[in-house]
C-alpha positions as CSV (number, residue, x, y, z in Angstrom):
1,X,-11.4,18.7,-12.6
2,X,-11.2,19.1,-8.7
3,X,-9.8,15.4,-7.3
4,X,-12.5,12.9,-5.2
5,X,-13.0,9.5,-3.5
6,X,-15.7,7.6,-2.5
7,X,-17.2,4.4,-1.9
8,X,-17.3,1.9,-4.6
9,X,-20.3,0.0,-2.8
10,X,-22.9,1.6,-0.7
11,X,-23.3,4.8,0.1
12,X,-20.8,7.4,-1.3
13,X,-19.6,9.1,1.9
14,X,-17.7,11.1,-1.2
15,X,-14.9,13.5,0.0
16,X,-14.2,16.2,-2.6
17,X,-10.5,17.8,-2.3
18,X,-11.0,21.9,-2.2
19,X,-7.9,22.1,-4.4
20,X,-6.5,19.3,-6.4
21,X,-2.5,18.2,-4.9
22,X,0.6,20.3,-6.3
23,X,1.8,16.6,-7.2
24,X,0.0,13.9,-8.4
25,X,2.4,10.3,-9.8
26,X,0.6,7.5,-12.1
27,X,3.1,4.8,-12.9
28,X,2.0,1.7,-14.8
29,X,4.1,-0.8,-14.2
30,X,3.6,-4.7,-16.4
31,X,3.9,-7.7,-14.4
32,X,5.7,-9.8,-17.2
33,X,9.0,-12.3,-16.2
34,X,11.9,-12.4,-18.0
35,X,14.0,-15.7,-17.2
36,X,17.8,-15.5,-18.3
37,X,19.2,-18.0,-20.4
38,X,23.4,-18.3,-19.3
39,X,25.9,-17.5,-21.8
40,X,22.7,-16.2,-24.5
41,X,21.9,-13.5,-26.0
42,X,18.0,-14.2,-26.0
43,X,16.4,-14.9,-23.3
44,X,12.1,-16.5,-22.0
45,X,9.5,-13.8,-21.8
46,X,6.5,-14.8,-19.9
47,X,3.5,-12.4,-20.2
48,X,-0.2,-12.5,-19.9
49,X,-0.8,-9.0,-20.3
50,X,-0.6,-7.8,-16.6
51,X,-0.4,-5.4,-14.4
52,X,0.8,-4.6,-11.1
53,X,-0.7,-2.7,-8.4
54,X,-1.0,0.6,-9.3
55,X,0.5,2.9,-6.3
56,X,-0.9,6.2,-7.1
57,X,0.9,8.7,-4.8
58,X,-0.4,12.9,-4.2
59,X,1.2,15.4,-2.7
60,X,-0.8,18.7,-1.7
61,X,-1.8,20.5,1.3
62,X,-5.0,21.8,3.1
63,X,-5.8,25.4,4.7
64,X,-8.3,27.9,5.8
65,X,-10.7,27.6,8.3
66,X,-11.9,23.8,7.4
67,X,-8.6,22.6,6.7
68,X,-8.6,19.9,9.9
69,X,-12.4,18.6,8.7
70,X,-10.7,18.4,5.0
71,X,-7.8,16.6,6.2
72,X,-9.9,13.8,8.5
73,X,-12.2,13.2,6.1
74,X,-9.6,12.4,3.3
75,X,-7.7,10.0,5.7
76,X,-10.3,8.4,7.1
77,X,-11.3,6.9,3.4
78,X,-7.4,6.4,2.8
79,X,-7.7,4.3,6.3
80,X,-11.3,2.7,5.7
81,X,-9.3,-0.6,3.9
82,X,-12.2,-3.0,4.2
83,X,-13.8,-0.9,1.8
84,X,-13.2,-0.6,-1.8
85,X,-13.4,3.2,-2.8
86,X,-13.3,4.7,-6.7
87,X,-10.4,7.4,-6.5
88,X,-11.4,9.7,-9.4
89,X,-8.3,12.3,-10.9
90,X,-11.0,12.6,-13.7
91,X,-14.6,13.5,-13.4
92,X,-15.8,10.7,-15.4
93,X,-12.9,7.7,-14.8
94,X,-11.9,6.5,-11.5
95,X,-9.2,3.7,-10.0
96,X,-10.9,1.0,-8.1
97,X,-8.8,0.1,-5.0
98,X,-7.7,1.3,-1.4
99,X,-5.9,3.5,1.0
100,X,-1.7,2.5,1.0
101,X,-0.7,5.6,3.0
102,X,-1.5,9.0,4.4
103,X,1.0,11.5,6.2
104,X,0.6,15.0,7.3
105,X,3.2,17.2,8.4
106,X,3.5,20.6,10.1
107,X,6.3,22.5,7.9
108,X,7.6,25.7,9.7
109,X,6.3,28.8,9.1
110,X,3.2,27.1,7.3
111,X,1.3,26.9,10.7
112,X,-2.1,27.9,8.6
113,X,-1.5,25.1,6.4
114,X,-1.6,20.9,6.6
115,X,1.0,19.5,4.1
116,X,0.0,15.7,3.1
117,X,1.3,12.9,1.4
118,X,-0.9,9.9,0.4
119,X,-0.6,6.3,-1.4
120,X,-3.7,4.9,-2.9
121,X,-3.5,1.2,-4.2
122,X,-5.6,0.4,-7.1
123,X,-6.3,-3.5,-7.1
124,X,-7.5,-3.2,-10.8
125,X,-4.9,-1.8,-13.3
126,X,-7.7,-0.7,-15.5
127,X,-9.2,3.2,-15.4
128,X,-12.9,2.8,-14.9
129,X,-15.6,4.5,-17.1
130,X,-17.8,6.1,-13.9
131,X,-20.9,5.2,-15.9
132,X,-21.4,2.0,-15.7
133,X,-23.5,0.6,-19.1
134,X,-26.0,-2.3,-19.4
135,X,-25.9,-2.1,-22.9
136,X,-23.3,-0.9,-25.9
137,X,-20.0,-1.5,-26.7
138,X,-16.7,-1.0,-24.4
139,X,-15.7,2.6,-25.4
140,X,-12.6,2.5,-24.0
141,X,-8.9,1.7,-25.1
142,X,-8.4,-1.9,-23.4
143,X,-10.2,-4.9,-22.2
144,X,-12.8,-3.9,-19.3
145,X,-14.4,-6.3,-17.1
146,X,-18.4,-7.1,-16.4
147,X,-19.5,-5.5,-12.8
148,X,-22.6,-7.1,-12.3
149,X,-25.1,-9.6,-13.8
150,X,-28.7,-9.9,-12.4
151,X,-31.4,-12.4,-13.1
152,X,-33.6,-15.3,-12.2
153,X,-32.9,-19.3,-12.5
154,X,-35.4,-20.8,-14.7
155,X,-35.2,-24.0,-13.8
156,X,-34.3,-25.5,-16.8
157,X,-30.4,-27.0,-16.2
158,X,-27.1,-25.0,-15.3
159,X,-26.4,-21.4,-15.0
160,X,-23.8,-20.9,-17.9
161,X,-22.2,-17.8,-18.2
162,X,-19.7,-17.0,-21.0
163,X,-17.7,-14.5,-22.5
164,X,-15.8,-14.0,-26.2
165,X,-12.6,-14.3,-24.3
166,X,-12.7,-17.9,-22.9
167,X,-13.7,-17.2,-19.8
168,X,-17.0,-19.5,-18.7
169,X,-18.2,-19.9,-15.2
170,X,-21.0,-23.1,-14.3
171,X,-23.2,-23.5,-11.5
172,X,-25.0,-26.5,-11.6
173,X,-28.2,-27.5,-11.5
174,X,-28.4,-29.2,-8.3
175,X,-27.5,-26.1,-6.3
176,X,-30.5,-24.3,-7.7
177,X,-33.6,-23.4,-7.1
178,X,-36.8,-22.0,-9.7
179,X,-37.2,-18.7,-9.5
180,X,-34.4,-18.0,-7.2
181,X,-32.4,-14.7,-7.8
182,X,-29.0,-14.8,-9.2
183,X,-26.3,-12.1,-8.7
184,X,-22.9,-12.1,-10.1
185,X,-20.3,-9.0,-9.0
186,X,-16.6,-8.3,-10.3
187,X,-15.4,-8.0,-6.7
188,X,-16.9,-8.2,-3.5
189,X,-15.1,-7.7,-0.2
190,X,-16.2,-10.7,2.0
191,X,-15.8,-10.9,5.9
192,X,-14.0,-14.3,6.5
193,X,-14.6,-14.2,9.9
194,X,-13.4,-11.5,13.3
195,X,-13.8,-8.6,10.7
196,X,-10.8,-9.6,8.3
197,X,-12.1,-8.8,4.6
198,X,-11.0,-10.4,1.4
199,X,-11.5,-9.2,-1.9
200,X,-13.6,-11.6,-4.1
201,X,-13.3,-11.8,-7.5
202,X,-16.1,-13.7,-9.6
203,X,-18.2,-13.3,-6.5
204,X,-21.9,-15.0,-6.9
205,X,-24.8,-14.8,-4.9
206,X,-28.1,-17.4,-5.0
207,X,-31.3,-15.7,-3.6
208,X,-28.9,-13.1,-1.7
209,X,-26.6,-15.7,-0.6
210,X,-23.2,-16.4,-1.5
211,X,-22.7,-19.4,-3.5
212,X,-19.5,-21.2,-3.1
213,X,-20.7,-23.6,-6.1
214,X,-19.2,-21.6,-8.4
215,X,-16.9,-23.6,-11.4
216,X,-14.8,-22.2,-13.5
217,X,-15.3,-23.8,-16.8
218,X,-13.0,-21.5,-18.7
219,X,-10.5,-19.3,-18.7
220,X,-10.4,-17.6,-15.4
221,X,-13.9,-17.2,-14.6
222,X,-13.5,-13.6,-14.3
223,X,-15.8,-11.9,-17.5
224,X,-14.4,-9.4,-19.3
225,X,-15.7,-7.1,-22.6
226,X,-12.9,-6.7,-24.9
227,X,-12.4,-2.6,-26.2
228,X,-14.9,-1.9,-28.7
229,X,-16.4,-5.2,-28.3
230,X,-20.2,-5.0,-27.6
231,X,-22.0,-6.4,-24.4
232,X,-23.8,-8.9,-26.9
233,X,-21.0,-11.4,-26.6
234,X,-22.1,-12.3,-22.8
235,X,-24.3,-15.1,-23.4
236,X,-26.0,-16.2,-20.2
237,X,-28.0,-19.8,-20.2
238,X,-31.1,-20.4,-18.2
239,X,-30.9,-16.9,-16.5
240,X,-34.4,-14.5,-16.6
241,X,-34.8,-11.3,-17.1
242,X,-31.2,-10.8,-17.5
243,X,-29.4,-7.4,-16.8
244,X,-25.7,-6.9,-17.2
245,X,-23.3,-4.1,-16.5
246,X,-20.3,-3.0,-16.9
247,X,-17.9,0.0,-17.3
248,X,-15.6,1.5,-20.0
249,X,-11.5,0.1,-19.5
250,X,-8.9,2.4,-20.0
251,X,-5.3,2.0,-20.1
252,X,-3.6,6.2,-18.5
């Protein structure tokens, strides 16, 4: 599998290494809290099954004849951080974040060569399935999330969206209009104002709009599909023609 990155929303723009890096470091790190109890031998755990930012780091190098097009094309998606880009190490998985770092340096005696180091930051801990399904079960080994859910309001009360995990979202009827199309996304990156982006989550749109009357009745509001769990158990009220997608979780 030769390494790639590329947009997560829009047009690709993918860049494709021409060799994979020499080095390439995954750590998965929990974001639990321990609090110490003085003069005990037990002590508080606090854990909601986390995880922090994944820093995935590569080391590698470009050469030959293209080696300057390779290298600006990799940096500018490790620079482009108002974009979200799917960072793939596997054909068929990919991390969902953006750019941390990027260095090149000019070793002696490797004057036909571009040495790099780079730093991607995945804002998801979860390994995404590339395909993403809009019907089936969650293949993978841990909780995923739902991407997208498309439709059109009825008219006939709220929009009620609900997961088997507690998590419910609400918008009500007031704020909507027959007929009007609904779009819900896992993460969006919204401009909030002299081009400074903010990631989203939950993010809702009302006849290509965003909503900001949005509740969260339960849990987080964020919908998730627990592993092996089957895409059944998102139960949408007063929603037509319903479509809903999402993508297999993996814990690496």
């Amino acid at each position: 599998m030769v390494m790639k990155i590329e947009n997560y929303i829009g047009t690709a723009d993918t860049f494709t290494w021409p060799y994979n890096p020499k080095v390439y470091d995954d750590a998965t790190d929990p974001n639990y809290q321990i609090t110490q109890i003085g003069f005990q031998k037990h002590h508080i755990l606090i854990s909601g099954d986390g995880i922090n930012t994944k820093k995935l780091v590569i080391n590698g190098h470009f050469s030959g004849t293209n080696k300057l097009t390779s290298w600006r094309s990799c940096s500018k998606h490790f620079l482009q951080t108002t974009l979200l880009k799917k960072f793939f190490f596997e054909s068929d998985k990919f991390y969902l974040g953006v750019g941390k770092q990027i260095k090149k340096t000019h070793s002696a005696g490797r004057t036909n060569f571009i040495d790099y180091v780079g730093t991607f930051e995945a804002i998801v801990g979860v390994l995404f399935g590339d395909t993403e399904k809009v019907s089936g079960t969650n293949d993978g080994n841990v909780r995923t999330f739902i991407t997208e859910i498309t439709g059109t309001y009825d008219g006939s009360g709220d929009i009620i969206i609900t997961d088997d995990l507690g998590n419910e979202i609400t918008i009500d009827s007031a704020h909507l209009t027959i007929n009007h199309p609904f779009t819900y996304k896992l993460v969006q990156m919204v401009d909030s104002g002299n081009g400074i982006f903010v990631s989203e989550y939950g993010y809702v749109e009302l006849n290509s709009v965003q909503s900001k009357n949005v509740q969260t009745t339960g849990g987080f509001g964020i919908l998730q599909l627990e592993a092996g769990a089957n895409m059944s158990t998102i139960v949408t009220q007063n929603l037509n023609t319903v479509v809903t997608k999402f993508r297999d979780g993996y814990y690496d």
